[in-house]
N, C-alpha and C positions, 0 to 999 in steps of 0.2 A: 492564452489557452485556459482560462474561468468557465467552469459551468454557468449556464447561460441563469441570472440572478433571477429570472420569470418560473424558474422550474423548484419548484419546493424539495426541499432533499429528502421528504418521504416518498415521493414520487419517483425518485431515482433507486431507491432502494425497493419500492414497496411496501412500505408502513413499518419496514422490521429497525431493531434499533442494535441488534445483538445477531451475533453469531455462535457457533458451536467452536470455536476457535478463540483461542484467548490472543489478544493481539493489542501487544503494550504498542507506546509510539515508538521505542526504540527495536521493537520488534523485526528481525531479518527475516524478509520475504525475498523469492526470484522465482523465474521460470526455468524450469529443466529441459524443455521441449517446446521451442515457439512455433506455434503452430495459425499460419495467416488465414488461413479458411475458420480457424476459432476468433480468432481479432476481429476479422471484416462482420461477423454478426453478433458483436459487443455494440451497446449500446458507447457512447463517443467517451463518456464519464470515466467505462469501463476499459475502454480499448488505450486512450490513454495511460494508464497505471497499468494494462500489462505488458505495452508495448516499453513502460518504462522498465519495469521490474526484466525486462528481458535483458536490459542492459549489461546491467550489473546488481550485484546483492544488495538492497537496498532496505532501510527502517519504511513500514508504515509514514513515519511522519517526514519524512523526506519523499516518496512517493507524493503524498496529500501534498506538499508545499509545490514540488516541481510539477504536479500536474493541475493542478488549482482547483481540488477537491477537496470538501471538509472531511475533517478526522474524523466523524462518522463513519461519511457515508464511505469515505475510502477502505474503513473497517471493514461494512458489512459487504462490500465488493468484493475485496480480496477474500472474504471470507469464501462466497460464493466459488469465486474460485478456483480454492484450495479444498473445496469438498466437492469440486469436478477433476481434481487430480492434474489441472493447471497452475497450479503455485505451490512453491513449496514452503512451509511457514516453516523456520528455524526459534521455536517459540526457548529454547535453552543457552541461546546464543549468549546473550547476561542476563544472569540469575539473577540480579537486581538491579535496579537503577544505579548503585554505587560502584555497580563493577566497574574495577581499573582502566580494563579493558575497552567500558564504554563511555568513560567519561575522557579518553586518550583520545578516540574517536570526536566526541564532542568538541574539544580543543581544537582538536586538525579542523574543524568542518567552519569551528569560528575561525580562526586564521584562514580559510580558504577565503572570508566574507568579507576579511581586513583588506 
């Protein structure tokens, strides 16, 4: 499941490189309200990363890896969005990269890979 290597990632976004949304790679994103009539007219990029995010709460960069979207462009998708009131960004979830909290997670996710 790779975006298909022939499709430039300006093209997938639209030329933008930024969003109004601050979104670290540790960043928790999810869906509060999955809605399939909103999925089925996601471009394939997009409908992947929401149909993941529907999962379970998930970073940015675990989205981009499990769907095989660069950290771009998965930026400015999710950005999209979360300013249609389809994601919700937990952008306070850790206050820094050093939080306890998410370097606890980081550990768990490497032993999951062990």
């Amino acid at each position: 499941m790779t975006v298909n290597p022939w499709v430039r990632p300006y093209v997938l976004t639209g030329g933008r490189t930024r969003t109004r949304h601050r979104l670290f790679v540790h960043t928790l994103v999810s869906v509060p309200r999955y809605d399939a009539g909103y999925a089925t007219r996601l471009p394939p990029e997009a409908r992947r990363l929401y149909e993941r995010a529907n999962t379970a709460v998930q970073s940015v960069a675990e989205l981009s890896a499990h769907c095989g979207v660069s950290l771009g462009v998965t930026r400015v998708l999710l950005g999209d969005m979360a300013a249609r009131d389809r994601m919700v960004i937990n952008p306070g979830s850790y206050e820094s990269p050093y939080d306890p909290r998410l370097l606890k997670r980081v550990i768990d996710g490497l032993y999951e890979l062990a």
